[in-house]
N, C-alpha and C positions, 0 to 999 in steps of 0.2 A: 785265729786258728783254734780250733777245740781242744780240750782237753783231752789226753790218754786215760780213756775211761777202762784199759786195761791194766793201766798201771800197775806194780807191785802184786796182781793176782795168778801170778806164776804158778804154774800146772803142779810141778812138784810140792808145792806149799801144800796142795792138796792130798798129792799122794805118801805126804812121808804121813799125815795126819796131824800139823803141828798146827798148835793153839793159836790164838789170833794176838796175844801177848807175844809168844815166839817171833811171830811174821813181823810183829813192831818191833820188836828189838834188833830184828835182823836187817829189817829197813833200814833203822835208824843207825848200826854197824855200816852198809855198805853204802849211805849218807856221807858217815864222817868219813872214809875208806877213800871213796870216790874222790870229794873233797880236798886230800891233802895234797902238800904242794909237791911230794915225790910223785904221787899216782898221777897227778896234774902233768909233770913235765914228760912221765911214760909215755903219757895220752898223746900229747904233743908232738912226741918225737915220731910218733905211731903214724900222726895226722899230716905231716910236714913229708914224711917218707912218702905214704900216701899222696899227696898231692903231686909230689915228682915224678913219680912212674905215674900218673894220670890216670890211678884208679877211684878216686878223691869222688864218691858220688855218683858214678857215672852205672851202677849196676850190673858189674862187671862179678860181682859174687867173690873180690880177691880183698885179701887184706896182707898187708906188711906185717911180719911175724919177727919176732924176734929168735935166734938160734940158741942155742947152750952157748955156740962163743961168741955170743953178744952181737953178731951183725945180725942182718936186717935181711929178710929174705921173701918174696911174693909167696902166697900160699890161699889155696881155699878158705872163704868165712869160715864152712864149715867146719875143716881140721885144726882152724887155728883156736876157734873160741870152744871148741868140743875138748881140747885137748886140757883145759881145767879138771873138767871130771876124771881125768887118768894120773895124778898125782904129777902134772905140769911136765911128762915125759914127752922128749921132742919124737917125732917122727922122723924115719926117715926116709927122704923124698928127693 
């Protein structure tokens, strides 16, 4: 399989104007971020939910979200991974 030759060239990298020192440091942050074994088993839990309710791949545009009180709930790709940019504020739906 080919490379992601889009890799790490993320549109915003563009528009905030940050240096290409920046863009590497910030790589290499969300490298070791990704990496650990808490983010690892979030991942997991995320992926395991996922495969139960049988959205696991299937292009359904849903992902398992997490709530303020910690259960697990179906929700749009888009509101659940968009909802970073708003200081991790749950919606409600």
């Amino acid at each position: 399989m080919p490379r992601n030759n889009n890799a790490g060239k993320h549109p915003s990298y563009l528009r905030l104007n940050w240096s290409p020192s920046s863009i590497k440091r910030k790589r290499e942050y969300d490298k070791e971020y990704s990496s650990s074994e808490k983010q690892k088993k979030y991942r997991a839990e995320l992926n395991r939910a996922n495969r139960k309710a049988g959205t696991y791949g299937n292009g359904d545009n849903k992902d398992m979200s997490h709530t303020k009180s910690g259960s697990l709930k179906m929700e749009h790709q888009r509101l659940n991974r968009a909802r970073n940019g708003r200081n991790g504020k749950s919606t409600k739906k």
